[in-house]
NUDRENMAR-686875 format. One record per residue: residue in three letters; x, y, z of N, C-alpha, C in turn. Coordinates in nm, 3 decimals, m for minus. Example, Ala and Ser with C-alpha at 12.3 -4.5 7.8 and 13.67 -1.06 7.14 Angstrom:
<recs>
<type: ALA	nX: 1.319	nY: m0.569	nZ: 0.780	caX: 1.230	caY: m0.450	caZ: 0.780	cX: 1.320	cY: m0.330	cZ: 0.780>
<type: SER	nX: 1.285	nY: m0.225	nZ: 0.708	caX: 1.367	caY: m0.106	caZ: 0.714	cX: 1.290	cY: 0.003	cZ: 0.787>
</recs>
This chain:
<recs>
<type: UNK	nX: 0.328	nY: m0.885	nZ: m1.129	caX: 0.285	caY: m0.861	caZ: m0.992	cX: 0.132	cY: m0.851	cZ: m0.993>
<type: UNK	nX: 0.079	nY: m0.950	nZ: m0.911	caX: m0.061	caY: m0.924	caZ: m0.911	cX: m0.106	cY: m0.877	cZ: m0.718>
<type: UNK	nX: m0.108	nY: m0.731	nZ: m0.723	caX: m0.189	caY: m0.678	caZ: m0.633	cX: m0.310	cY: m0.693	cZ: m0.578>
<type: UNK	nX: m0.325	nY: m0.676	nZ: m0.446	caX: m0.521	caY: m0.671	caZ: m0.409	cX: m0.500	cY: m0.578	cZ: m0.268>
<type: UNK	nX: m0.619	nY: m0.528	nZ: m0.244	caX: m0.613	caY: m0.477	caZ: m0.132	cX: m0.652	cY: m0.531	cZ: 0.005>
<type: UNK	nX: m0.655	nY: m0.478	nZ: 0.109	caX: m0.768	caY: m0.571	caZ: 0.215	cX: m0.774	cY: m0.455	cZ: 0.337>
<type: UNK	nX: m0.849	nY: m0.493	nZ: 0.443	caX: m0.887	caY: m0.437	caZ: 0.567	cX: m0.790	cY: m0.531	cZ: 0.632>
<type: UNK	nX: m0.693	nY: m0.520	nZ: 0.755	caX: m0.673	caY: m0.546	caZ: 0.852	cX: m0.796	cY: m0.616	cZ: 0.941>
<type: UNK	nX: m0.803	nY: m0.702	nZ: 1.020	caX: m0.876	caY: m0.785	caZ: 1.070	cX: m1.049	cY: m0.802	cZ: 1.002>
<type: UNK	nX: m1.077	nY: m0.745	nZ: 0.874	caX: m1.185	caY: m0.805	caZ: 0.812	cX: m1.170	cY: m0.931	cZ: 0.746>
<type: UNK	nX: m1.073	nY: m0.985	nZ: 0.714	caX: m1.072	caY: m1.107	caZ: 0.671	cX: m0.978	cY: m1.182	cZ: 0.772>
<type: UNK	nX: m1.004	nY: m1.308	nZ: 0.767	caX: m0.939	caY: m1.443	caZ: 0.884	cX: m0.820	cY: m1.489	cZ: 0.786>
<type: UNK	nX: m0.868	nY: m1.531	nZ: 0.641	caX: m0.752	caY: m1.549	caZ: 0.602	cX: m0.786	cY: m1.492	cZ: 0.416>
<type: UNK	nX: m0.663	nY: m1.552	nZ: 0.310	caX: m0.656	caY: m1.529	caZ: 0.191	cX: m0.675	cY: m1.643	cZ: 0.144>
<type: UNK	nX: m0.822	nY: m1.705	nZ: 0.022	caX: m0.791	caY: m1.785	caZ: 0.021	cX: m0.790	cY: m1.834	cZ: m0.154>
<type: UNK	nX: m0.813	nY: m1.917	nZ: m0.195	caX: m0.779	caY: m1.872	caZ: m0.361	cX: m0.698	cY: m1.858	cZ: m0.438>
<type: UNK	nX: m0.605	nY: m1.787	nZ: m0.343	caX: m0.435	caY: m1.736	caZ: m0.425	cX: m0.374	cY: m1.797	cZ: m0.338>
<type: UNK	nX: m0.238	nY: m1.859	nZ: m0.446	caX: m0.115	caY: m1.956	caZ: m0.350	cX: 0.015	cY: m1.887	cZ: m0.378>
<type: UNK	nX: 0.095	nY: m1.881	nZ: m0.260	caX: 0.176	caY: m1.834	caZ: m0.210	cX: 0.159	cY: m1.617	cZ: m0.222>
<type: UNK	nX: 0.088	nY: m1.637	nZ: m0.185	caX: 0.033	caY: m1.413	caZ: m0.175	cX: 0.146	cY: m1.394	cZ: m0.053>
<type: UNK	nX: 0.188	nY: m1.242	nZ: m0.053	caX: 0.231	caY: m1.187	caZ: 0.021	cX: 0.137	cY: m1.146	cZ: 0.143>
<type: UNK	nX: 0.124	nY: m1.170	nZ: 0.228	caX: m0.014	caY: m1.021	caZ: 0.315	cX: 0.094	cY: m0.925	cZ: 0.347>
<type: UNK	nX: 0.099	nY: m0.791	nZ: 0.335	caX: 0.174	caY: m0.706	caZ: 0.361	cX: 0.084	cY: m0.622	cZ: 0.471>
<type: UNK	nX: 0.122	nY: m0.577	nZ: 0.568	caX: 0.052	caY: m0.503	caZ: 0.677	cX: 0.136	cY: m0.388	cZ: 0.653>
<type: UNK	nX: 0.057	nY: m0.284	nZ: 0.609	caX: 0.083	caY: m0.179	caZ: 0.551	cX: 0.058	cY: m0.035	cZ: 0.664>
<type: UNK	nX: 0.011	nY: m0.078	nZ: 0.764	caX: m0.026	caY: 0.060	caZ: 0.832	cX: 0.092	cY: 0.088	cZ: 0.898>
<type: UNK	nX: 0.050	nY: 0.194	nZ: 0.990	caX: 0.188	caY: 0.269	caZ: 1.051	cX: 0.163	cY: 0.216	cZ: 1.223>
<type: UNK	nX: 0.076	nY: 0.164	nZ: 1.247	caX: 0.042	caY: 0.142	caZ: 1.364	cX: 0.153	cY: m0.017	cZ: 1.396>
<type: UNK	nX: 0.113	nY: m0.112	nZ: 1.300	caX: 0.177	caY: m0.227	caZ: 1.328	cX: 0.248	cY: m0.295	cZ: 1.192>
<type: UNK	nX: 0.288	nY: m0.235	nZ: 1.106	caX: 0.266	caY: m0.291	caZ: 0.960	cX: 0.452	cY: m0.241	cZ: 0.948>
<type: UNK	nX: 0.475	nY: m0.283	nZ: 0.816	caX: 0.597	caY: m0.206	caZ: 0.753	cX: 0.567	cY: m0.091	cZ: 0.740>
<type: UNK	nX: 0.644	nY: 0.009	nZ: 0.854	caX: 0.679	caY: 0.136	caZ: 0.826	cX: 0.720	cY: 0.151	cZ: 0.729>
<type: UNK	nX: 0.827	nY: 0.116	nZ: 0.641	caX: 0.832	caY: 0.201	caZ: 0.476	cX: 0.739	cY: 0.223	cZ: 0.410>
<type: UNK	nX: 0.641	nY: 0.144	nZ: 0.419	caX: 0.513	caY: 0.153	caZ: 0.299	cX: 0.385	cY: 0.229	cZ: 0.382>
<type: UNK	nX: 0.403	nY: 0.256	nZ: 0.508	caX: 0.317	caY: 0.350	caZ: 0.548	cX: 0.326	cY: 0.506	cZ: 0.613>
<type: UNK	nX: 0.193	nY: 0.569	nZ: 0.612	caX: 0.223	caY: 0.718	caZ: 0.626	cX: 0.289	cY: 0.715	cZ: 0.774>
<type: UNK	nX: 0.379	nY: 0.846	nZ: 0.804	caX: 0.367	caY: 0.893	caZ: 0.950	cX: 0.270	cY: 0.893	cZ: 1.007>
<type: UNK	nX: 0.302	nY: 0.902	nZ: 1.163	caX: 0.152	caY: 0.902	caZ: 1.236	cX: 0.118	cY: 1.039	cZ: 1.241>
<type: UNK	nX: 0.223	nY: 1.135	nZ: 1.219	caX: 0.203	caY: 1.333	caZ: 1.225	cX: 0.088	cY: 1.357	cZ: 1.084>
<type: UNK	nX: 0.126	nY: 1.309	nZ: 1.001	caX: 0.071	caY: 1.296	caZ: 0.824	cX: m0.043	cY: 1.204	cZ: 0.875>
<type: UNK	nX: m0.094	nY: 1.129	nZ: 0.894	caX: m0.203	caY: 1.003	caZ: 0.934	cX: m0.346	cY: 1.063	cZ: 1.012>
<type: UNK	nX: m0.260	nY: 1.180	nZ: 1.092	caX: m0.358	caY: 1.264	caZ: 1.238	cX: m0.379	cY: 1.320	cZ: 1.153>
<type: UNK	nX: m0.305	nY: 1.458	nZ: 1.096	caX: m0.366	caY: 1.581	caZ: 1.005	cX: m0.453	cY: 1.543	cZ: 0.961>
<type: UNK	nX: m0.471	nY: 1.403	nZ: 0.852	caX: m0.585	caY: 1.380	caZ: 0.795	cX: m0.660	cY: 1.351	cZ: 0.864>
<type: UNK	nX: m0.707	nY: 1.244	nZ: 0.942	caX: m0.807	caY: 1.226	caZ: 1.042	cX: m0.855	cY: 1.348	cZ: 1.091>
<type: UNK	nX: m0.801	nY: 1.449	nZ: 1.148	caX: m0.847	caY: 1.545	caZ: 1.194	cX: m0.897	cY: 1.598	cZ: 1.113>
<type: UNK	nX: m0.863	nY: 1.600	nZ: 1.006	caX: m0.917	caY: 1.662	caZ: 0.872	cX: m0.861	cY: 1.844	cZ: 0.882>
<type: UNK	nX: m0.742	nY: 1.851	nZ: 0.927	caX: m0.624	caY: 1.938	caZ: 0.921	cX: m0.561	cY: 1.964	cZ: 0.745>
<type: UNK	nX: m0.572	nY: 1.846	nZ: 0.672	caX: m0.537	caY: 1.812	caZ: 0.556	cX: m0.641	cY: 1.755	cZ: 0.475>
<type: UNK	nX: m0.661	nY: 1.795	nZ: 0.326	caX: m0.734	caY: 1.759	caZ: 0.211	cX: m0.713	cY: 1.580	cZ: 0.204>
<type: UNK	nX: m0.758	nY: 1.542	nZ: 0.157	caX: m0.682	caY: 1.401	caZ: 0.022	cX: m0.631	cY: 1.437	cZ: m0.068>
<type: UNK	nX: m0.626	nY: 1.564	nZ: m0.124	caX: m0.528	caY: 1.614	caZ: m0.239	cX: m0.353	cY: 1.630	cZ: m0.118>
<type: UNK	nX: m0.389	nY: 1.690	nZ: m0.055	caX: m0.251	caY: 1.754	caZ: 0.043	cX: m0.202	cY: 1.598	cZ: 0.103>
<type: UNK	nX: m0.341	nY: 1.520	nZ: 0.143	caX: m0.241	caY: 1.359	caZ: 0.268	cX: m0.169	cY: 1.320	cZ: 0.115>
<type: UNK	nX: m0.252	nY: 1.308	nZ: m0.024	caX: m0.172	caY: 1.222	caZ: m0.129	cX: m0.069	cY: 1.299	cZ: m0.193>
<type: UNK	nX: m0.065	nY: 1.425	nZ: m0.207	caX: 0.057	caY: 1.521	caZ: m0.231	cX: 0.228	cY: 1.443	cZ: m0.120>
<type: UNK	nX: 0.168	nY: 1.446	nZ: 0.003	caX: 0.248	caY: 1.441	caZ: 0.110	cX: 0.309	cY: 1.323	cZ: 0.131>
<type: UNK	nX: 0.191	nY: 1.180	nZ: 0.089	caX: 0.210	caY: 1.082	caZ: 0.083	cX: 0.323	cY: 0.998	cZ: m0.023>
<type: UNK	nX: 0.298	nY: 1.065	nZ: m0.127	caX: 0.393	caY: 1.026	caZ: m0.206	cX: 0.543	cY: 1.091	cZ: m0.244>
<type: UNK	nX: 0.555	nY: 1.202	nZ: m0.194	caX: 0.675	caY: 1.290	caZ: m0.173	cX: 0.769	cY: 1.203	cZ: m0.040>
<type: UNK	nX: 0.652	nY: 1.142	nZ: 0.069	caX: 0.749	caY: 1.027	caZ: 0.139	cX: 0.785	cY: 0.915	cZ: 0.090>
<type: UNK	nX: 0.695	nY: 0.859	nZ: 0.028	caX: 0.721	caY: 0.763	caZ: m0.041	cX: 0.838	cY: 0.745	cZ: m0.151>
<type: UNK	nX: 0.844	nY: 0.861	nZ: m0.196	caX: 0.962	caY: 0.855	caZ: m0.339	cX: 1.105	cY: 0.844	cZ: m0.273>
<type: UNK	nX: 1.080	nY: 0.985	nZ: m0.114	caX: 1.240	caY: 0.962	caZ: m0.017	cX: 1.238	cY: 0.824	cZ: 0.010>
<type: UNK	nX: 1.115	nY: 0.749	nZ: 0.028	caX: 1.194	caY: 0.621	caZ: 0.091	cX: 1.274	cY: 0.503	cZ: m0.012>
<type: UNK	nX: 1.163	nY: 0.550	nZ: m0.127	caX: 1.196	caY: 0.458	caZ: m0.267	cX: 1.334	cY: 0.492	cZ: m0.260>
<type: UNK	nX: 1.423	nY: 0.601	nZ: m0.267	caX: 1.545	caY: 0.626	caZ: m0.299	cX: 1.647	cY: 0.568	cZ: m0.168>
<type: UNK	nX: 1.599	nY: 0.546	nZ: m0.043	caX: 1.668	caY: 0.536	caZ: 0.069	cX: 1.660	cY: 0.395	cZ: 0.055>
<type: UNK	nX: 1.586	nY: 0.294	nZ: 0.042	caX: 1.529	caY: 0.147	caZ: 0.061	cX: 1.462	cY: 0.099	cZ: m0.095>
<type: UNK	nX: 1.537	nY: 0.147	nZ: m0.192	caX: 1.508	caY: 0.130	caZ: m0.325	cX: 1.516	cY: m0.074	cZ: m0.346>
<type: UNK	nX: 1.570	nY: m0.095	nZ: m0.284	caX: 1.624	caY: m0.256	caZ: m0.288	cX: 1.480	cY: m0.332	cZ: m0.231>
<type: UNK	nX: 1.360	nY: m0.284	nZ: m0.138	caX: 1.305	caY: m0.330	caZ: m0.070	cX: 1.201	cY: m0.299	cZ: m0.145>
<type: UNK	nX: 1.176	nY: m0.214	nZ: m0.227	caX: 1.027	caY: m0.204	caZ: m0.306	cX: 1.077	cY: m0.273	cZ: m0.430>
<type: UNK	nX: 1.144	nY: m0.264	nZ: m0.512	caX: 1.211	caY: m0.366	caZ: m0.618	cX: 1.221	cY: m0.509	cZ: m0.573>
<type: UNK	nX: 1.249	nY: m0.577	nZ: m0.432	caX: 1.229	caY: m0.654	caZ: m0.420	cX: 1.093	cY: m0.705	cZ: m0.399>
<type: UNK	nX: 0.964	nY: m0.618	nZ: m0.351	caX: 0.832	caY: m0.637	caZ: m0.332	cX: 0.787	cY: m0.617	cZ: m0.486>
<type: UNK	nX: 0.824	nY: m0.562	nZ: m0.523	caX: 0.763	caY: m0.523	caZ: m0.710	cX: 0.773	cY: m0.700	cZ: m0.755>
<type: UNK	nX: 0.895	nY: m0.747	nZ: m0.744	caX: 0.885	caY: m0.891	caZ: m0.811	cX: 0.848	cY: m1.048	cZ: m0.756>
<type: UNK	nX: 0.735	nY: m0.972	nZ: m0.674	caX: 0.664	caY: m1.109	caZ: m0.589	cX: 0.542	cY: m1.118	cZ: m0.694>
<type: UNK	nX: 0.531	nY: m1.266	nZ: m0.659	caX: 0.422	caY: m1.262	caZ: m0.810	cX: 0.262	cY: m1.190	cZ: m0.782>
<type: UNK	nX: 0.228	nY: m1.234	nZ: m0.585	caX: 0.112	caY: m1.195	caZ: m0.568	cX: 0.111	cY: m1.120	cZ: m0.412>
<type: UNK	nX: 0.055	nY: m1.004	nZ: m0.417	caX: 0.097	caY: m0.919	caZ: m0.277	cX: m0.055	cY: m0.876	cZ: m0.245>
<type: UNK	nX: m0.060	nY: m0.853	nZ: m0.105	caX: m0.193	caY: m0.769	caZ: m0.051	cX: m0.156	cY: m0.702	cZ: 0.019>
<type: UNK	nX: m0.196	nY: m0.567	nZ: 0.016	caX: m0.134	caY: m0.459	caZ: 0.096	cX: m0.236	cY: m0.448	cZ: 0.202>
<type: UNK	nX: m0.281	nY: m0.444	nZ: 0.313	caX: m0.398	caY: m0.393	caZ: 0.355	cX: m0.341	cY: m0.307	cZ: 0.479>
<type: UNK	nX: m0.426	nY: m0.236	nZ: 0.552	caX: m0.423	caY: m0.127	caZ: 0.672	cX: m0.592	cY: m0.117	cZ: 0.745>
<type: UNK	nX: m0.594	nY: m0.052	nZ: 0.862	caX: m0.692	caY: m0.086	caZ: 0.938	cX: m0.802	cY: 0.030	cZ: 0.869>
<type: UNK	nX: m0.780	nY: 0.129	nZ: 0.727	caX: m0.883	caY: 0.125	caZ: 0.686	cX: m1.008	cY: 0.105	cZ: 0.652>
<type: UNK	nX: m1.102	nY: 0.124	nZ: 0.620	caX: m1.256	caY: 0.092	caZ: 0.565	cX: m1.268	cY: 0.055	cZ: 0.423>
<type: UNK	nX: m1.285	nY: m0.037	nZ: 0.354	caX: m1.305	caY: m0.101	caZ: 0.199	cX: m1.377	cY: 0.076	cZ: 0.169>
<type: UNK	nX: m1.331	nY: 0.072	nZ: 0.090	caX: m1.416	caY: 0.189	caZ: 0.016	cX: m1.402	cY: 0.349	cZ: 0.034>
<type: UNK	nX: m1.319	nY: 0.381	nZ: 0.133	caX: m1.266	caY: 0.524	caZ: 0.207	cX: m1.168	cY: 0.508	cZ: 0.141>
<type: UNK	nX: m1.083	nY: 0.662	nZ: 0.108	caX: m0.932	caY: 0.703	caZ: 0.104	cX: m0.882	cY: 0.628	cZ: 0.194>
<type: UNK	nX: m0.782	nY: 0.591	nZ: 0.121	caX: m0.682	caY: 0.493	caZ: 0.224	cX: m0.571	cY: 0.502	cZ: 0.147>
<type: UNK	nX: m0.419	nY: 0.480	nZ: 0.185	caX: m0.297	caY: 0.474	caZ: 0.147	cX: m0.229	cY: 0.329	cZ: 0.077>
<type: UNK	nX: m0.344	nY: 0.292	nZ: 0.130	caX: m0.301	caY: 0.170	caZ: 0.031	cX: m0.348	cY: 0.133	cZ: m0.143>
<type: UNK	nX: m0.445	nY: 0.230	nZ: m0.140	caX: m0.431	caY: 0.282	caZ: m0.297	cX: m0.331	cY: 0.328	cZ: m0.343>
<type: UNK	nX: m0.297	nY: 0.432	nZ: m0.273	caX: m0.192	caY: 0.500	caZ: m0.304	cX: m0.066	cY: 0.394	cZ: m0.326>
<type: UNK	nX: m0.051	nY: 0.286	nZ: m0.265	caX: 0.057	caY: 0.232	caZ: m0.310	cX: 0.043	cY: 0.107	cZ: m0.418>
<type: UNK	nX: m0.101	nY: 0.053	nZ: m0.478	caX: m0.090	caY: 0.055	caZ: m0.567	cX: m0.039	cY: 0.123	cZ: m0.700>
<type: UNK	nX: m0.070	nY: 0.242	nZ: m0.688	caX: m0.036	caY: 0.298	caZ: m0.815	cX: 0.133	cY: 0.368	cZ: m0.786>
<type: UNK	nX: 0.153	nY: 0.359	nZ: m0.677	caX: 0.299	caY: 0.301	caZ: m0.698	cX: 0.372	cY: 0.198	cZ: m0.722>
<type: UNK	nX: 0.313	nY: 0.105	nZ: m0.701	caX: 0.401	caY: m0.026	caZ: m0.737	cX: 0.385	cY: m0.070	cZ: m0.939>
<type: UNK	nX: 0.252	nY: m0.017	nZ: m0.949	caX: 0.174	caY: m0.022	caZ: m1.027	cX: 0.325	cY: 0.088	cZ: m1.152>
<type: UNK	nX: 0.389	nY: 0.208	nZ: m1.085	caX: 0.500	caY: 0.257	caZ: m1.171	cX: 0.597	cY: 0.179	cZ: m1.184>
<type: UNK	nX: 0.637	nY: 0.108	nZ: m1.059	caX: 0.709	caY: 0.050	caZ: m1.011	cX: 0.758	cY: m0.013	cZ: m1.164>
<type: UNK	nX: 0.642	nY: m0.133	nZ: m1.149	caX: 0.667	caY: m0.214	caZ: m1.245	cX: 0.672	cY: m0.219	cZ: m1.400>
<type: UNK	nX: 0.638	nY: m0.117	nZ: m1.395	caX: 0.633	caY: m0.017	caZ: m1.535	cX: 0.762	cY: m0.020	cZ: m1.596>
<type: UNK	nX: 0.844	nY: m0.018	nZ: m1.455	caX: 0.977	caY: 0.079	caZ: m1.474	cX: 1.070	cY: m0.073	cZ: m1.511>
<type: UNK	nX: 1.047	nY: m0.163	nZ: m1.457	caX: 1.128	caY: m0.248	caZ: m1.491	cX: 1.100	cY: m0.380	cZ: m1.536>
<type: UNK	nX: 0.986	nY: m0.338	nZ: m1.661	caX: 0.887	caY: m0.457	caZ: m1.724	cX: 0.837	cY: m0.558	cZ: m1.658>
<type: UNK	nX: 0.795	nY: m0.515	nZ: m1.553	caX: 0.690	caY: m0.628	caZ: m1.443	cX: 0.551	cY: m0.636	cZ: m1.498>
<type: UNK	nX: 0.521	nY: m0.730	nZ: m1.564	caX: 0.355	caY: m0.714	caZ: m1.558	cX: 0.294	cY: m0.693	cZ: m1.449>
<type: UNK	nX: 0.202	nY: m0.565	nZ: m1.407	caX: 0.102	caY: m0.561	caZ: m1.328	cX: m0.040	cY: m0.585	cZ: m1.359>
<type: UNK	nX: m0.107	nY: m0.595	nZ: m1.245	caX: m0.257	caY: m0.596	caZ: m1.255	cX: m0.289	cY: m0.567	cZ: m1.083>
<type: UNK	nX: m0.413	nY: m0.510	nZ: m1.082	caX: m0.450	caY: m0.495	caZ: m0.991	cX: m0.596	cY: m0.539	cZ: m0.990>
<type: UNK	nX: m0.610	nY: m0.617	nZ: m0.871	caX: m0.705	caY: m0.752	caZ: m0.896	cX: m0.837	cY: m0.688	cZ: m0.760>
<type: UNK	nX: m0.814	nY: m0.595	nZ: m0.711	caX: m0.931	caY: m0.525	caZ: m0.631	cX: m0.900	cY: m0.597	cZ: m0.488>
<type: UNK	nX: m0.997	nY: m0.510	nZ: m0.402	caX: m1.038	caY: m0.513	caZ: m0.239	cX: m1.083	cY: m0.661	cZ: m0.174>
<type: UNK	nX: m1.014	nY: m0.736	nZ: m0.146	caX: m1.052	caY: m0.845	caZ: m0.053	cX: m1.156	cY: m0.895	cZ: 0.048>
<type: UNK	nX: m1.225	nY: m0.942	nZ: 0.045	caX: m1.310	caY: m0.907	caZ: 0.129	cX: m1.316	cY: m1.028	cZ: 0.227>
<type: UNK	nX: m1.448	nY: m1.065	nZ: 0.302	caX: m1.431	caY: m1.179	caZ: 0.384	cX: m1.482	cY: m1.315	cZ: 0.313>
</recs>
């Protein structure tokens, strides 16, 4: 599995890599499984919550969903090339780190070579 990240509307397209996933990862318009609540999403923005507490929180949802929709990240674990992105900022805490280094176990778990190939840009 070769990972990358991206911004939501900073790039027009992907170009370089053939056949990539774009995964729209936010909670606003993206696959809800792979993104935070919008209750968990505010706290932080508001800054109600650390980045230790959103990534504590973040991945305690993430593991319920791994177990509920286990078939749907195992099936994303064995795409050869994926981009997760959300309407984040390149370079801020964002959750889509965070799901690198989940997929990043992911594949650990069931001899997937990973790599993670960095932030996309325009």
């Amino acid at each position: 599995m070769q990972c990358y990240t991206y911004q939501i509307g900073k790039i027009e397209s992907i170009e370089g890599v053939e056949d990539i996933t774009i995964i729209n990862a936010s909670v606003k318009s993206g696959h809800r499984w792979l993104a935070p609540t919008w209750g968990l999403l505010m706290a932080y923005k508001r800054k109600e919550i650390t980045e230790e507490e959103y990534t504590q929180k973040f991945q305690e949802l993430m593991r319920y969903r791994y177990r509920r929709y286990r078939n749907l990240f195992e099936a994303m674990a064995k795409r050869e090339h994926v981009a997760f992105g959300c309407y984040c900022k390149a370079g801020e805490f964002c959750h889509r780190h965070l799901l690198i280094g989940m997929f990043e176990r992911i594949c650990n778990n069931y001899d997937i070579p990973f790599h993670y190939n960095g932030e996309l840009d325009e």
